[in-house]
N, C-alpha and C positions, 0 to 999 in steps of 0.2 A: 794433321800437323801442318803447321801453315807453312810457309816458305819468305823470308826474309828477301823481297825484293829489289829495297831501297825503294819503294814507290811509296808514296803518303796516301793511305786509306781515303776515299770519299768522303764527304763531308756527308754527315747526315741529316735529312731534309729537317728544316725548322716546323717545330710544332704550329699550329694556327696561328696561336695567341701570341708566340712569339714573332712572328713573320708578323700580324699586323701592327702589334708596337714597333717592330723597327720600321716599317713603312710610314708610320704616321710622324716617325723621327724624322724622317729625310725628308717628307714632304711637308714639315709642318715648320713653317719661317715664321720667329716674330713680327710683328706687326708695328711700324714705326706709327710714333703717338704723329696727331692728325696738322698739327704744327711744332714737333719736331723739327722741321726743317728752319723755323721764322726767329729770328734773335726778337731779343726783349720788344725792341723799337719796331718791330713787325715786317722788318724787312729780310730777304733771305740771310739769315745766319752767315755763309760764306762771303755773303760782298760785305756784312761788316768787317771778319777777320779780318781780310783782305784790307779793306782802307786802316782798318787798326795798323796793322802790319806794315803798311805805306807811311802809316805817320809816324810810327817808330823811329823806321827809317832814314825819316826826311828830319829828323829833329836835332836839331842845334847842339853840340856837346856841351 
């Protein structure tokens, strides 16, 4: 007869198969496409926002 401790049972070890799919989760990062980063015009993406976003700004109501 067990004994009601209030303590939370062990966790039971992960089988193989399962341990290595979750490692391959944690370890496995998408891979950003190889000019992802370049806007249309082939310059970094960010410095267009960026002056997009300036001329917003600066534009005449």
């Amino acid at each position: 007869m067990s004994q009601n401790t209030g303590l939370v049972e062990p966790a039971r070890p992960l089988s193989a198969a399962v341990a290595r799919h979750a490692a391959e989760k944690v370890t496995h990062r998408p891979c950003e496409e190889p000019d992802g980063h370049l806007c249309t015009c082939g310059r970094a993406r960010e410095h267009c926002v960026t002056e997009t976003v300036r001329d917003l700004w600066h534009m005449p109501v």
